[in-house]
N, C-alpha and C positions, 0 to 999 in steps of 0.2 A: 782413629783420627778421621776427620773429613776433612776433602781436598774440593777445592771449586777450580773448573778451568774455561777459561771463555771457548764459545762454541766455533769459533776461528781464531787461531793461535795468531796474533801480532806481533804483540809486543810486550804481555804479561799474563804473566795466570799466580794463582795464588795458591797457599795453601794453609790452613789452621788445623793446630794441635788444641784440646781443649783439655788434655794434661801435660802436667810440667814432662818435657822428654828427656830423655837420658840423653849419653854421648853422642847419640845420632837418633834419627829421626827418619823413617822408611814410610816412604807415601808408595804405596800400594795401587799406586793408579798408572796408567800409560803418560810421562809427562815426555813431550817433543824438546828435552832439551839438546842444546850442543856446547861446542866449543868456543869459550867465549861467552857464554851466558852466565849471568849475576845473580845470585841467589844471598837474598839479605832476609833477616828477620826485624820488624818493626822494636823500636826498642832499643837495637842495638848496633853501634855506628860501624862496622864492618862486614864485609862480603863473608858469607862463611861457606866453606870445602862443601863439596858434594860429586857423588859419581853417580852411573848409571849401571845395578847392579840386577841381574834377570826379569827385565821386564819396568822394575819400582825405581823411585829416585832414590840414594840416601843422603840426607842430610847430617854432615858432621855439624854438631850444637857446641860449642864451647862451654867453660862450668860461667864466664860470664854473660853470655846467650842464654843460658838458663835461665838466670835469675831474673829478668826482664819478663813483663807482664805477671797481671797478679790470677787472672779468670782462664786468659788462650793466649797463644802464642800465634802471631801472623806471619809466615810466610811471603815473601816476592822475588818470583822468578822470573826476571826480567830478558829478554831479546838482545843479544850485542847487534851494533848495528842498525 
């Protein structure tokens, strides 16, 4: 997976799957999230679960989060606040 994150944390950073992901999705990167922040995937019209698990994000995907996008999946982790 590659993840892209702006070089000063605002108000979003992103992240793309460019295979379809199972029940969850682990970005392997340092992401600044908190309590309160909104993690949506394009495609699909609800906030989906996610926690902060040594070090990686994980992303719980839903089976209909899945099926959305036909090439990558986009990611937005968005700032409450």
């Amino acid at each position: 997976m590659t993840t892209r994150r702006r070089s000063q944390w605002r108000a979003e950073a992103g992240a793309w799957a460019l295979a379809q992901p199972g029940a969850n999705l682990t970005v392997e990167a340092p992401v600044p999230i908190r309590s309160g922040d909104r993690v949506t995937l394009l495609g699909h019209d609800r906030p989906l679960r996610r926690r902060a698990t040594d070090g990686s994000l994980v992303i719980d995907a839903p089976a209909a989060a899945r099926r959305t996008g036909k090439h990558a999946r986009v990611f937005k982790i968005a700032r409450s606040g």
